[in-house]
C-alpha positions in Angstrom: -29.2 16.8 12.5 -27.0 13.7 11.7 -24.1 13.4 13.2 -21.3 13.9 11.8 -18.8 10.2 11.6 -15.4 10.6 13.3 -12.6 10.3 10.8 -10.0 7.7 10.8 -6.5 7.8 9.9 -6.3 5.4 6.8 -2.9 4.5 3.9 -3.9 3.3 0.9 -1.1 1.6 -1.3 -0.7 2.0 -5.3 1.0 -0.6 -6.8 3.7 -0.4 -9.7 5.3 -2.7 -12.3 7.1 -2.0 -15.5 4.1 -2.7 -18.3 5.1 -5.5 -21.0 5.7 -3.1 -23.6 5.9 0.3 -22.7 4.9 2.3 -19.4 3.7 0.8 -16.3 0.4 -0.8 -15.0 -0.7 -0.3 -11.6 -2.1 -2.9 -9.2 -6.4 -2.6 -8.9 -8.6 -5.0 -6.4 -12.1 -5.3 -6.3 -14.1 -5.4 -2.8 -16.5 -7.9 -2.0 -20.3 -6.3 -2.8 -21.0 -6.7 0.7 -18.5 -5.0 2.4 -19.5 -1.9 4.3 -16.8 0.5 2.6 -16.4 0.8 -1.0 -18.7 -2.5 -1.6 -18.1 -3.9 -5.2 -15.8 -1.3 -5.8 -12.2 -1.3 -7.3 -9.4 0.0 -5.4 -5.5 0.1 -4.2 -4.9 -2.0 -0.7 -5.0 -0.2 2.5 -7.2 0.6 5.6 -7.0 1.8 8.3 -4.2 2.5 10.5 -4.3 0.5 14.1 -2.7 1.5 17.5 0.2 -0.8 17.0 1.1 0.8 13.8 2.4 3.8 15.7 3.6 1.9 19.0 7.6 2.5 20.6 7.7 -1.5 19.5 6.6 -1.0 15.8 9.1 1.9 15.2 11.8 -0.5 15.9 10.5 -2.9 13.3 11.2 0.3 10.3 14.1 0.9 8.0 14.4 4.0 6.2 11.9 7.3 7.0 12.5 8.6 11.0 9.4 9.9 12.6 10.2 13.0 12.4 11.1 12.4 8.7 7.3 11.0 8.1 5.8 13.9 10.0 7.6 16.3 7.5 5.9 15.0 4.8 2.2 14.8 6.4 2.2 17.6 8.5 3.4 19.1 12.6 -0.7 18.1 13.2 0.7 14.4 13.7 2.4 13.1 16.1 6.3 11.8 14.6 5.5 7.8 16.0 1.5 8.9 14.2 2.8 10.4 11.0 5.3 6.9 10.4 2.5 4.7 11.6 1.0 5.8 8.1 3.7 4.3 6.5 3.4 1.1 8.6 -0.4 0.9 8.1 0.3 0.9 4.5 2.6 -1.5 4.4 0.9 -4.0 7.0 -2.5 -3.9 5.1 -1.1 -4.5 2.2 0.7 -7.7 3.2 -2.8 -8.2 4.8 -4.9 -7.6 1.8 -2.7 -9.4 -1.0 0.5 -10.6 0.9 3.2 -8.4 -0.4 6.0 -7.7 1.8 8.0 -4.4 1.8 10.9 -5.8 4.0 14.3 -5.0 4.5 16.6 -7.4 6.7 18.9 -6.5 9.3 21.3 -5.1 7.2 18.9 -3.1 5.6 19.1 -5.2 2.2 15.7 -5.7 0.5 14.1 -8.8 1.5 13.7 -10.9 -1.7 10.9 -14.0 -1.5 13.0 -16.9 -2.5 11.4 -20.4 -3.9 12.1 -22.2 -0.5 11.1 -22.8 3.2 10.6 -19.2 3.8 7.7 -18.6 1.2 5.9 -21.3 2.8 6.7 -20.1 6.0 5.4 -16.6 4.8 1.9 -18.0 3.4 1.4 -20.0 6.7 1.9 -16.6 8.5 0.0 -14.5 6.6 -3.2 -17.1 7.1 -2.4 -16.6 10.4 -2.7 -13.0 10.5 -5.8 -13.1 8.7 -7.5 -15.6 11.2 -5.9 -13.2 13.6 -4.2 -15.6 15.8 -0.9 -13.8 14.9 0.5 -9.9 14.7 1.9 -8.1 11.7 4.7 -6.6 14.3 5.2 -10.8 15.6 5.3 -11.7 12.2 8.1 -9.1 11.3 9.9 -9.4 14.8 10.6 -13.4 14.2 11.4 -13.0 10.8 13.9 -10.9 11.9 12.6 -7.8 9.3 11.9 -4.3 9.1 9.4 -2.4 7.2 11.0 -0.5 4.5 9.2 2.9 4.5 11.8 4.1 1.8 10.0 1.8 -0.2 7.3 4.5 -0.3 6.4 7.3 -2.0 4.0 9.7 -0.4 1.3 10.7 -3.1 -1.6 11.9 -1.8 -4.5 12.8 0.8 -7.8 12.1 0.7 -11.4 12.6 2.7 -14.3 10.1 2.5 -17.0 12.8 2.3 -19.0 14.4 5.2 -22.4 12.2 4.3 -20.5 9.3 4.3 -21.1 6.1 6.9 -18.2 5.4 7.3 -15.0 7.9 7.0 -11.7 8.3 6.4 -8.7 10.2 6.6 -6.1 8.6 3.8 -2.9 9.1 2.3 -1.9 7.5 -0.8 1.3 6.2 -1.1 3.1 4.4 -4.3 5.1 1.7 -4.4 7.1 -0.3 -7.0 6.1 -4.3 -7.0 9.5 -6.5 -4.8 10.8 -8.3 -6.9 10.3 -12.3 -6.7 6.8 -11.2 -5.1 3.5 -11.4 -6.8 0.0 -10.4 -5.6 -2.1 -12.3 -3.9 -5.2 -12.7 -6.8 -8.2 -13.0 -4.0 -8.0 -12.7 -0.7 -11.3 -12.2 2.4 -11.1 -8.6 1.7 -10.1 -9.3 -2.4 -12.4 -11.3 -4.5 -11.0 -10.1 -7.7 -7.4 -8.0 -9.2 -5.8 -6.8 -12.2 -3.3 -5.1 -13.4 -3.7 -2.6 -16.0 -1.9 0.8 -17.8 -3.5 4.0 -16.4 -4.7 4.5 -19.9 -6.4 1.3 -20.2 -8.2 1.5 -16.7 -9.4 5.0 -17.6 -10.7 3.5 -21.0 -12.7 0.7 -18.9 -13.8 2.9 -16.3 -15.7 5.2 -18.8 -17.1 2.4 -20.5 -18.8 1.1 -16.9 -16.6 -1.5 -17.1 -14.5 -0.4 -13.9 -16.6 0.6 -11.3 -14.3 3.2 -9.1 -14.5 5.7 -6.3 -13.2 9.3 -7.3 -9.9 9.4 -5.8 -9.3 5.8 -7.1 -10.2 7.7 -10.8 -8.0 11.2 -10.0 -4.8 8.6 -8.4 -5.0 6.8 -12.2 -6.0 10.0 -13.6 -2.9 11.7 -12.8 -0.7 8.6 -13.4 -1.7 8.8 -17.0 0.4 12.0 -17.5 3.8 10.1 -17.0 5.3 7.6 -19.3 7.5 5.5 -17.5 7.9 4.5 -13.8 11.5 6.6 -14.0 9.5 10.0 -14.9 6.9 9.0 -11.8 9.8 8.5 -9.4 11.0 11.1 -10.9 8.2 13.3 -9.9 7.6 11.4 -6.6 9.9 9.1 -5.2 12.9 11.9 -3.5 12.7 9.8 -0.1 12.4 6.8 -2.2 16.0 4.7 -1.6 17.4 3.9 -4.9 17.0 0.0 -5.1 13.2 0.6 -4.6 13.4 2.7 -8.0 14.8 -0.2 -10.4 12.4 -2.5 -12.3 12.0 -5.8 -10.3 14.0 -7.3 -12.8 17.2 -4.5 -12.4 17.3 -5.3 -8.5 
């Protein structure tokens, strides 16, 4: 009999912005075909969470959700420094994955990415991270930041099924796109990304056009049912604080 894979605790990111015209797109990347996990595949950013994501050190480097706030929402099973690590995972990978920041400084304003010193500062830092000769929490601690779990919405929990190689554990978790920030269009763990409606990614994924996972299908699926990123906050964003519900452009 095969063994059965351990599960790891994963957060998975879905990325929102106000659509040109009417509704809201989310934000889809495609995994290199020779990744191990979800090869070729379109996704949201995430991964899997890592033991600094729930350290004493980390917890001091958050704004918004306690721990015993996060382990409300995702259950007494966690730990409360476990169950706001999820946040943190979510929000380190995807600064890792695409290089958006959900950052708050001292004073608990939202950071915004200005066209100066800093952005180049924050690419060099982020290439750093990636060549892993720097720390998400290092990066965060000299910028003087915190990450702002208010910034997200819990949405979801999925299971990588028993048969799989490789498993997870993952919550979902939305997010409305900083404003002044853009994604990151390739990255190692990127080599393609798009924005699109939930309508229009629905209508590309039944034409074999879109190649998805089904909770990347039922996440979109169920975004289709709302009209406007007000009616999904709405729905989903009550621990959301209320500059990370406006429009980038409204902030």
């Amino acid at each position: 009999m095969k063994a059965q894979q351990k599960l790891r605790q994963a957060a998975t990111i879905i990325l929102l912005r106000p659509a040109k015209r009417n509704g809201f797109e989310v934000f889809l990347t495609r995994r290199p075909e020779g990744m191990a996990f979800l090869g070729g595949m379109y996704c949201f950013p995430g991964g899997a969470v890592q033991s600094d994501d729930c350290s004493e050190a980390m917890m001091r480097c958050t704004s918004g959700l306690s721990p015993s706030d996060a382990r409300k929402i995702v259950g007494a099973h966690f730990s409360p420094r476990k169950a706001l690590g999820l946040w943190v995972a979510g929000i380190r990978e995807l600064f890792e994955e695409v290089g958006v920041l959900l950052a708050v400084n001292k004073s608990r304003q939202p950071w915004v990415a200005e066209k100066d010193r800093r952005i180049v500062d924050l690419a060099e830092r982020h290439a750093a991270l990636l060549e892993k000769v720097s720390s998400f929490r290092s990066l965060v601690e000299s910028e003087e930041l915190l990450c702002d779990t208010s910034s997200l919405a819990y949405f979801s929990h999925w299971q990588t099924p028993e048969e799989a190689p490789i498993r997870f554990d993952t919550r979902f978790f939305l997010a409305a796109l900083p404003k002044d920030q853009a994604p990151l269009p390739t990255s190692p763990e990127v080599v393609h990304s798009l924005w699109l409606t939930p309508d229009r990614a629905l209508e590309l994924f039944a034409g074999d056009e879109l190649p998805m996972i089904f909770p990347t299908f039922a996440s979109i699926r169920r975004l289709a049912d709302f009209e406007s990123l007000d009616s999904v906050w709405k729905e989903y964003g009550s621990n959301l604080s209320d500059a990370s519900k406006k429009a980038p452009e409204d902030r």
